[in-house]
N, C-alpha and C positions, 0 to 999 in steps of 0.2 A: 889494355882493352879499350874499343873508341865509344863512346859517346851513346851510341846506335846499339851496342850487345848492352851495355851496362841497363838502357833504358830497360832493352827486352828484358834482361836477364832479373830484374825487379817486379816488371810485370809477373813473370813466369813465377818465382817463387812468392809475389805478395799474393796472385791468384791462390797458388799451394797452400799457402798457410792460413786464407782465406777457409779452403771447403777444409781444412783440417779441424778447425775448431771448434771447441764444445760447447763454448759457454759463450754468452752475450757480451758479458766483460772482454775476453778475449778480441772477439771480432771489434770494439771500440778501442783497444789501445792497438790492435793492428792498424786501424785506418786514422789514429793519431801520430802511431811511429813512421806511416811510410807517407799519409799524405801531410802531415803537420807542416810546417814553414822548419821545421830543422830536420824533417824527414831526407833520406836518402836522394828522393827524387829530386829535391830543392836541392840539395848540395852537388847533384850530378848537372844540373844546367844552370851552376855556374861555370861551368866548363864550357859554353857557350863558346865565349872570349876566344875561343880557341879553334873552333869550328869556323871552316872559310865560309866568308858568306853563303855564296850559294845553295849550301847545304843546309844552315842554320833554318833557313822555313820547313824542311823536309824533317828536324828533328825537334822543332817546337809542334810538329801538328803528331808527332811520334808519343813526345810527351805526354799533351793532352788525352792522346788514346789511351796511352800508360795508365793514367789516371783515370780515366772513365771504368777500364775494364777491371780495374781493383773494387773500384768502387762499386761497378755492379755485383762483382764475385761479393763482397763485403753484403751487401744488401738481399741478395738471394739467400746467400748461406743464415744471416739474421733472419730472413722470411722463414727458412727451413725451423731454425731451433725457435721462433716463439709458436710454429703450427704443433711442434714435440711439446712444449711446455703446457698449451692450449690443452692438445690430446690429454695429457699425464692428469691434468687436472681436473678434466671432466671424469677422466677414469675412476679416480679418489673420490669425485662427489657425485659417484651416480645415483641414481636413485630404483629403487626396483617399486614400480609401478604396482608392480602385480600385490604387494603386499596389503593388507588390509589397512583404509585409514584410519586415523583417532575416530569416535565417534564424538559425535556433534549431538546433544541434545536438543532439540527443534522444539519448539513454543507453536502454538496456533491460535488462532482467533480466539477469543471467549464466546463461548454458546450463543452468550445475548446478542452478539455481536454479529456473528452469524445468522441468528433468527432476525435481528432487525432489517440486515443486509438481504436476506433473501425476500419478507416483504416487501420492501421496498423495490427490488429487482420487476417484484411483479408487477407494483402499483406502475413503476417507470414505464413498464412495459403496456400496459392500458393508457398510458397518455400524462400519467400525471406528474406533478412537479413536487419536489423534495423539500420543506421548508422549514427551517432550524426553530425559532421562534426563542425565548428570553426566558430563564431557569428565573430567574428575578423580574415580577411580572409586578403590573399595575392592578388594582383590585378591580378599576374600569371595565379591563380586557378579561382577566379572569374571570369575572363574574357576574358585572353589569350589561357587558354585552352578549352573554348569553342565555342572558333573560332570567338573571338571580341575583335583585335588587339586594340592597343594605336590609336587613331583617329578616331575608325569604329561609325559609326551615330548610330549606335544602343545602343551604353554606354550613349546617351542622354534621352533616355528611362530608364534609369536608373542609374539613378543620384545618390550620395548617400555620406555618410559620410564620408569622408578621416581621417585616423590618422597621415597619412605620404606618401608620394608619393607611395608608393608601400603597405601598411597596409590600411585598410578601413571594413567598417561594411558590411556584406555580401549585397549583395543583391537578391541575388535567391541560395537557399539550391542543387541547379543545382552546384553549387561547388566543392562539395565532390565527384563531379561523377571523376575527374582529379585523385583525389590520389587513390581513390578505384580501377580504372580500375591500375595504377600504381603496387598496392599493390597485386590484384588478380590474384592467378594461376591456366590459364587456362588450364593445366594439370590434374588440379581436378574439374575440370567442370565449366558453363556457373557461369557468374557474375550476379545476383539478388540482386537489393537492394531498399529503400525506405531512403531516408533522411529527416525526420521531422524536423523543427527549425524555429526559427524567424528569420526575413532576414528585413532590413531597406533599404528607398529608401528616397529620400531629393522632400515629397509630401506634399499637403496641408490637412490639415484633413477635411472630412466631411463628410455625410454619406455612402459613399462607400470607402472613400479612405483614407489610416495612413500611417503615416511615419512608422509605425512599426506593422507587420503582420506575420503571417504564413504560412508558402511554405511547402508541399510534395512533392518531386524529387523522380521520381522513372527512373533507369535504368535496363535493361536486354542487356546484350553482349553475343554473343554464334555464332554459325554456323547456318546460313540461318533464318535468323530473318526477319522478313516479315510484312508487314502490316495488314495482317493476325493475327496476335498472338497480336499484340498493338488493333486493334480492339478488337477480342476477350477479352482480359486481361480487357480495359475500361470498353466495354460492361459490364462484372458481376461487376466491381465494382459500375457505376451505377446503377445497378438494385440493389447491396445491399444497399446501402445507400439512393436509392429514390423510392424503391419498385418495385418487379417483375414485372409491367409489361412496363416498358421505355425502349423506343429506344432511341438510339444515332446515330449521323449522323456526318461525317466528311467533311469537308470545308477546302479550302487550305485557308494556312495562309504563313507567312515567320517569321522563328527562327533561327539565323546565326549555333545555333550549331545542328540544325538536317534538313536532306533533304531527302526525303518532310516533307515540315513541315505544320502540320492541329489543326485548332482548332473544338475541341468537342463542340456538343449539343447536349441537352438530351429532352427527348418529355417532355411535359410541363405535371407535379406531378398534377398541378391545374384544369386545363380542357382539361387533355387526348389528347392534340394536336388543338382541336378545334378551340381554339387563346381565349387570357383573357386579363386583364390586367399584371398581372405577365410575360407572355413571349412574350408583347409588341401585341398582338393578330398575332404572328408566327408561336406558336402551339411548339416552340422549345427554348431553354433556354441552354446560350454559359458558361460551365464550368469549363473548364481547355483547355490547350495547349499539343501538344505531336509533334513526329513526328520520323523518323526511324534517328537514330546519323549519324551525319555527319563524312563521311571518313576522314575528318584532323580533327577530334576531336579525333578518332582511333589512326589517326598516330602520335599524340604526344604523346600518351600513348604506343608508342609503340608497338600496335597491327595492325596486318596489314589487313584491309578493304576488300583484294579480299578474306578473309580466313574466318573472321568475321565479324558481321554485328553487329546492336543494334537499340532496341527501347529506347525512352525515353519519358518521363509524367512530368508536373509540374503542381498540386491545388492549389489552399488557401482555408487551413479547412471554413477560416470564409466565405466565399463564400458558400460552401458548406453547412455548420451550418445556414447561414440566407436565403438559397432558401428553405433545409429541412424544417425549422420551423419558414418560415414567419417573419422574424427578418427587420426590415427597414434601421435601421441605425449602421455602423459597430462601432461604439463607445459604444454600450451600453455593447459591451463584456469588454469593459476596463473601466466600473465606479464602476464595485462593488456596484452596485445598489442590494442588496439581495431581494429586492423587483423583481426582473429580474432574476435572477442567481434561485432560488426558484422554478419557472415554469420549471427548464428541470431535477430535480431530476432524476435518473435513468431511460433515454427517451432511453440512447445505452446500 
């Protein structure tokens, strides 16, 4: 047999036992046994030597093709068996969609959490700016600058945790109103703010009342600020959080750091004003304090009173949270009862 069939006749069967095979192994020691260096093909051109010239270019580019077309048969038929292997194994690890998943128990906001964020949404939305203020406060700030010296009777209302003569735990987010009017330039217009935080007072707990709770301070400082615009401003935010159709009514009260000083009611969410048990059968329900800033609360900040004026606002979210939703006792926001926490899922 010459030179030229033996080539072909290698091709033809390594092709053959190329698409024959089943398994990856196999197609790897086929293209080791027939193209290796001691494969068939190598041993058949050494027969070379033997071939008259002329011929020999015509059975080296024979060879080469030999080889290619093994090697592509090798390489297809491998392309086929890992696309089978592929298939086989996605088949074994399907998954049925349709079936029902694990359930996932889901957490949500805490009420407080919620109630703080939604006033705040609103205050954001009137123009005002959100400001943290210091759980460990200066006695300066706490209480000198709002116009409740060292001895005033009104620091007995509010007792509270000392760290050091002059260091202690806030006791109203009314604080931060000292450095903000400090810090703000009236040059670039009125001061807007809300101060959310918890604030500690030295109380006994029980259902209305905790040594540790949450305050909303809100102030506005600007030119001709009036009882006017502190009504109004109250007004929508009552109505957002106890629904459109509540009045408010104002009642004089006494707050060392604003003059006049009023506490808010809001007509009763429960029976429309009619009187219930809820708003003691008044028809009205007492929830927050405000009143227009005191001119020496101005002037220690350096702004001067005949020029500038200011309203001021203090809540307790939880106040607000147990009138909204019929809450009893203010302890049950701090047990982590998720048997409790579960009923206000996304209620803001």
């Amino acid at each position: 047999m010459s030179l030229n069939e033996t080539l072909k006749n290698l091709r033809e069967n390594g092709i053959d036992e190329a698409k024959k095979a089943q398994k990856l192994q196999e197609l790897n020691d086929l293209r080791v046994n027939l193209l290796g260096k001691k494969g068939p093909i190598t041993k058949a051109l050494r027969g070379m030597k033997d071939v008259p010239a002329e011929e020999r270019p015509e059975i080296g580019t024979l060879a080469n093709n030999v080889k290619k077309d093994i090697q592509l048969a090798i390489e297809e038929k491998m392309e086929e068996l890992n696309k089978k292997i592929v298939a086989k194994k996605l088949a074994e690890e399907t998954i049925d969609v349709t079936l029902p998943s694990t359930s996932q128990n889901q957490g949500t906001k805490h009420i407080l959490n919620q109630t703080i964020e939604d006033i705040e949404q609103f205050f954001i939305g009137l123009g005002y700016e959100v400001a943290g203020g210091y759980e460990v406060e200066e006695d300066h700030y706490n209480f000198e600058r709002l116009n409740i010296p060292k001895n005033h009777p009104a620091r007995d209302m509010q007792d509270t945790f000392y760290l050091s003569d002059e260091l202690l735990m806030r006791t109203q987010t009314s604080a931060q109103e000292g450095r903000d009017m400090e810090a703000h330039d009236f040059s670039k217009g009125p001061l807007k703010m809300i101060s959310p935080g918890v604030v500690y007072r030295r109380d006994d707990d029980d259902a209305t009342h905790s040594h540790q709770f949450h305050q909303i301070e809100g102030l506005v400082v600007d030119k001709n600020i009036s009882m006017a615009d502190l009504k109004g401003t109250l007004d929508a935010l009552c109505r957002h959080v106890f629904g459109p159709d509540r009045e408010i009514k104002f009642r004089p009260s006494y707050f060392p750091f604003t003059e006049p000083s009023v506490e808010v009611d809001v007509s009763c969410f429960n029976c429309g004003g009619e009187g219930c048990r809820i708003c003691k059968y008044t028809g009205w329900i007492e929830v927050l304090g405000a009143g227009l800033t005191h001119p020496n609360v101005l002037k220690m900040s350096g702004i001067d009173p005949n020029e500038y004026s200011g309203m001021a606002f203090g809540l307790g979210p939880e106040r607000f949270a147990m009138l909204k939703y019929g809450i009893n006792d203010i302890r049950d926001f701090y047990l982590n009862d998720v048997r409790f926490l579960e009923q206000f899922k996304g209620v803001n």
